[in-house]
C-alpha positions in Angstrom: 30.8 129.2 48.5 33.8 130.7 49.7 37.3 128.7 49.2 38.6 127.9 52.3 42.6 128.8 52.5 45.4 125.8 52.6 46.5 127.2 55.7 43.2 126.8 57.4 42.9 123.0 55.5 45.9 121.9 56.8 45.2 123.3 60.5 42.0 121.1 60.2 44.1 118.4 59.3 46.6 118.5 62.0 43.5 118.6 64.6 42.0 115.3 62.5 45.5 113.6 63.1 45.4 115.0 66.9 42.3 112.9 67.2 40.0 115.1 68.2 36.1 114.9 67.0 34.8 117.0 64.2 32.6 119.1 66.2 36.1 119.9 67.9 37.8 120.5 64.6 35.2 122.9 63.9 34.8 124.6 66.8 38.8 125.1 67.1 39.4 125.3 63.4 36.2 127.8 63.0 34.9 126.5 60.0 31.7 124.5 59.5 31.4 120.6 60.9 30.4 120.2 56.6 33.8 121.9 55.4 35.5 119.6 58.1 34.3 116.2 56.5 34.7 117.7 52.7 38.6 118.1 53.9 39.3 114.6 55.4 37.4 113.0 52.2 39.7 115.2 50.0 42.4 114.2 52.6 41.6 109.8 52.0 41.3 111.1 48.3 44.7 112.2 47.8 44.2 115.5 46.9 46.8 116.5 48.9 50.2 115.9 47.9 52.0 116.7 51.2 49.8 113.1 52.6 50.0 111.6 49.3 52.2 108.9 50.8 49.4 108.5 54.4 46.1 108.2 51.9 46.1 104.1 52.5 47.1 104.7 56.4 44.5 107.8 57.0 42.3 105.9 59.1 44.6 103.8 61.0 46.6 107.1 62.0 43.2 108.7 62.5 41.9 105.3 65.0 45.6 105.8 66.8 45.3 109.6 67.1 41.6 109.3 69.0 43.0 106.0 71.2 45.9 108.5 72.6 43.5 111.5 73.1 40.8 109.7 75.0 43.0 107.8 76.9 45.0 111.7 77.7 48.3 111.0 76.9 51.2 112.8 74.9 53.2 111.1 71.9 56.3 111.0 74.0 54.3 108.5 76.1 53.0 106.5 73.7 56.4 106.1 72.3 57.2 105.1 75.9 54.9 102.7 75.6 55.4 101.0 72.2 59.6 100.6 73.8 57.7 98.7 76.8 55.5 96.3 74.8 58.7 95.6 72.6 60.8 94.9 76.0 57.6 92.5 77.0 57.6 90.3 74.0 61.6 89.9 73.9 60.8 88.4 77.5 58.3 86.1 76.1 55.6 88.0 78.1 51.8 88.7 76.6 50.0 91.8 77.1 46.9 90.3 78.6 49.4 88.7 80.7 51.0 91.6 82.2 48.2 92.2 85.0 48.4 88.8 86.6 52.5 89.1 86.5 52.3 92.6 88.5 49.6 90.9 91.2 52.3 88.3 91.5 55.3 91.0 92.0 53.2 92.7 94.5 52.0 89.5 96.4 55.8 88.8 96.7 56.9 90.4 100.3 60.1 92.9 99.9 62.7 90.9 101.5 62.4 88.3 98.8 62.7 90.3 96.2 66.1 92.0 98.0 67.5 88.5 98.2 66.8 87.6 94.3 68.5 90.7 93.4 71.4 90.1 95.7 71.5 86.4 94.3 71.2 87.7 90.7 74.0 90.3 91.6 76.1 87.5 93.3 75.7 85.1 90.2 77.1 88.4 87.7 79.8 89.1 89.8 81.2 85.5 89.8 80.0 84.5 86.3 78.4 81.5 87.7 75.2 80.0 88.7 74.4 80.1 92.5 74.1 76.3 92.5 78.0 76.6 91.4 78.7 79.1 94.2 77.0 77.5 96.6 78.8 73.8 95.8 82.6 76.0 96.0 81.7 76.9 99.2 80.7 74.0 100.8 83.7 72.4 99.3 86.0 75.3 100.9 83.5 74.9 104.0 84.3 71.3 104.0 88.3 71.8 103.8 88.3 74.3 106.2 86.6 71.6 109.0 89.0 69.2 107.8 92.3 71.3 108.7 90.4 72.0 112.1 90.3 68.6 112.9 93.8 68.0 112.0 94.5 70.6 114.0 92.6 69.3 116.8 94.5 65.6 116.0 98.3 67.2 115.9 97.6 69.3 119.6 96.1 65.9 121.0 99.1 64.2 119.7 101.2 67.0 120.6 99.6 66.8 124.4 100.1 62.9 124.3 104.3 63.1 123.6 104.5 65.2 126.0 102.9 63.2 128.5 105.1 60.3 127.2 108.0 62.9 126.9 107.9 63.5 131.0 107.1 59.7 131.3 110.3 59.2 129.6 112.2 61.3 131.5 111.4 60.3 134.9 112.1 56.8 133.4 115.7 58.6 132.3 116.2 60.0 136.1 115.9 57.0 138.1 117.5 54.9 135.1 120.5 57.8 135.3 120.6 57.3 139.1 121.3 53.5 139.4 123.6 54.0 136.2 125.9 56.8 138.3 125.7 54.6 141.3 127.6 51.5 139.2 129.9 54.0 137.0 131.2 55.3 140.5 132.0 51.5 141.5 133.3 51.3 137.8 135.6 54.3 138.6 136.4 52.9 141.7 138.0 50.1 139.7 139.4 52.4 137.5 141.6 54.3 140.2 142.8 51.0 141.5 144.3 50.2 138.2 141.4 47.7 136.1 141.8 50.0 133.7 145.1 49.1 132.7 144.0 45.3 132.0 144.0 44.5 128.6 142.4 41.0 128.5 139.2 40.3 129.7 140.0 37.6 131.7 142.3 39.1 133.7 140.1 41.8 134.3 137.1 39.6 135.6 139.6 38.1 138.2 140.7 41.2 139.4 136.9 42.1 139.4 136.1 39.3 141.6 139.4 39.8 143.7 137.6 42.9 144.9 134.5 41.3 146.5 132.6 41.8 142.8 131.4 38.8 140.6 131.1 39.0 137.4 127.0 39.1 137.1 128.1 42.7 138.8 130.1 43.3 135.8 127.5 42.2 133.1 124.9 44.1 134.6 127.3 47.3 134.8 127.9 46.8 131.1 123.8 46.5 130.3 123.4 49.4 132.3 125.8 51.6 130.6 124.4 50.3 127.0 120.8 51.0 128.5 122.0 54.6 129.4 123.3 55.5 126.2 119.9 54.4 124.5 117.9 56.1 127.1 120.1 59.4 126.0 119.4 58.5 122.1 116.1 58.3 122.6 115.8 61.2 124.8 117.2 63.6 122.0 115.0 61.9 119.0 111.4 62.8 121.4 113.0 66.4 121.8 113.7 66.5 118.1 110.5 65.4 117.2 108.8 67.7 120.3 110.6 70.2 118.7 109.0 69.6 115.3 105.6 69.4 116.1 105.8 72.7 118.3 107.0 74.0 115.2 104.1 72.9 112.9 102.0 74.0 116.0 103.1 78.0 116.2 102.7 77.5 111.8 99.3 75.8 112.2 98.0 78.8 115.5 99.6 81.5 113.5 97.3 80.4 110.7 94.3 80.2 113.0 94.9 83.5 114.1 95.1 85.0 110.8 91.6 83.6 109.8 90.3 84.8 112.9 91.0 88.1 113.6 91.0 88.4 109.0 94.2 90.4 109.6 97.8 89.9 108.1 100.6 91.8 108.3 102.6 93.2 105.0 105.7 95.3 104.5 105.4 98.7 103.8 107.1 98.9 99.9 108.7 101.9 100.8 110.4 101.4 104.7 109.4 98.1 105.5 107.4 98.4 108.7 104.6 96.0 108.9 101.2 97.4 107.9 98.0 95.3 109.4 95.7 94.6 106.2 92.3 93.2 106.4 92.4 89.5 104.8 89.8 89.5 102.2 87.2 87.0 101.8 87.7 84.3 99.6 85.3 85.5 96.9 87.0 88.9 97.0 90.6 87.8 96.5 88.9 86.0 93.6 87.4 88.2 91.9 90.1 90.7 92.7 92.3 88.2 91.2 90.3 87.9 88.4 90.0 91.6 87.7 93.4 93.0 88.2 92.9 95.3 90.7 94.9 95.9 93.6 94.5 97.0 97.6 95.7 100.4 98.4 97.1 100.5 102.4 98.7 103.9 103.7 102.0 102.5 105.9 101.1 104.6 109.2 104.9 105.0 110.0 106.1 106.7 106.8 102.5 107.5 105.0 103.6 105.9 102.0 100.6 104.6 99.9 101.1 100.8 99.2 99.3 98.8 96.5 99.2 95.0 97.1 97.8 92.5 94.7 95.6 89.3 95.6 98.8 87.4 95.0 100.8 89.9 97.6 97.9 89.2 100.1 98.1 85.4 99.7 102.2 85.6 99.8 102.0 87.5 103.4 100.1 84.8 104.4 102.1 82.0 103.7 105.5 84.0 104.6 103.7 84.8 108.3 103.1 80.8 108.6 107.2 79.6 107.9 108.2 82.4 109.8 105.9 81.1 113.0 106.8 77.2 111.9 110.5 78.4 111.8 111.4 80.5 115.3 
């Protein structure tokens, strides 16, 4: 019987590890189906060094060989498919529970699966659960509502002093009136030479001597000291109307700020004011948190501005004194 050559034994050997049958071996091979089972017995006998070290794992390479031809798929995919059942057990998940998970995936509709991606992207960006996110922004919510209603308080009150304010004032008038009417008989007295009488006594006689009495005289004097209260009291309401239409243009200049999320910053280079968008809350924070910066052309001298979070937050407060101040 005629030796067949190594080459043509270890071509028979790679088609055994391929997987294929031995009537395929020998048909491809083009020896006999007889040579092809003396080889592989040689093969698990370790007659051949080069698979000296694969004698004790011959079969199990053989049995993985035939699974990935029958089931028609390359090496580079098996491979592919060992990384993907090592990905499924570091998630804890079985094989023969992989089906019933992708039924479940496909049962869920698409919009729900585009918000847990948005929600798992949200809770990376922040570093936090959404439970957390969701609690700091009920709190800012919350705040927020709060400064409203103060708002909504201080331009009630604001409406109410003025009310009182013109009250007041018409008060003042008709006060002021009856006041002028008994300084011009007090000047009257003046011109005739009271004035010049230094006791009190004296005074009152001369008083009455003119067809006054003294009750006249009293109530002249409470009058006066009425006046002069009236007048105090008049410049303390504008002072404090003055306040509180100051905390008013702070408090509206803030309003407007949230709502139109716009604020005004100088340019770095000529100092005209350049309309920024006011980030959201979340951005400034993670801006804030990352370092980075907001990069605003001035479109009067086209210089290219970089603000931080902190420069942002800085026009703000700047915009509401100078509003509170005017």
């Amino acid at each position: 019987m005629r030796e067949i050559p190594l080459k043509k034994r270890m071509e028979v050997l790679r088609l055994y590890f391929e997987g294929l049958s031995y009537d395929e071996i020998s048909r491809k091979a083009k020896v006999s189906k007889g040579s092809v089972v003396n080889i592989v017995r040689e093969l698990r006998e370790g007659k051949y060094p080069e698979f000296e070290d694969l004698s004790e794992i011959v079969d199990e390479l053989r049995s993985l060989a035939v699974e990935i031809n029958k089931n028609k798929i390359s090496v580079a995919q098996a491979v592919l498919g060992i990384k993907f059942y090592e990905k499924l057990q570091k998630l804890g998940i079985e094989p023969k529970a992989l089906e019933s998970y992708i039924k479940m995936c496909k049962s869920l509709s698409p919009e729900f699966v585009r918000t847990a991606v948005r929600l798992y992207l949200l809770e990376r960006k922040f570093g936090k659960r959404y439970e957390e996110i969701l609690e700091e922004f009920e709190k800012k919510t919350s705040k927020l509502e709060k400064i409203c209603s103060e708002i909504k308080a201080l331009e009630e009150r604001k409406t109410n002093l003025e009310i009182d304010l013109k009250k007041l004032e018409e008060r003042k008038a008709l006060e002021i009136a009856k006041i002028e009417e008994l300084i011009k008989g007090a000047e009257s007295l003046q011109r005739i030479g009271v004035e010049k009488v230094c006791r009190l006594s004296t005074f009152v006689e001369e008083f009455e001597k003119l067809g006054y009495s003294a009750d006249e005289l009293a109530k002249i004097a409470r009058f006066a000291d009425k006046r002069d209260r009236l007048i105090k009291e008049n410049l303390r309401l504008r002072n404090d109307l003055n306040m509180l239409a100051a905390e008013n243009r702070g408090i509206l200049a803030a309003k407007v700020i949230l709502e139109t999320r716009t604020v005004a910053i100088s340019c770095q280079f000529c100092g005209g004011s350049i309309l920024c968008r006011l980030p959201t809350i979340f951005e400034l924070f993670d801006a804030m948190k990352r370092n980075t910066t907001y990069s605003v052309r001035c479109p009067f001298c086209y210089f290219m501005n970089y603000f931080t979070p902190r420069d942002v937050l800085a026009s703000i407060g700047w915009a509401i004194l100078y509003y509170a101040s005017i």
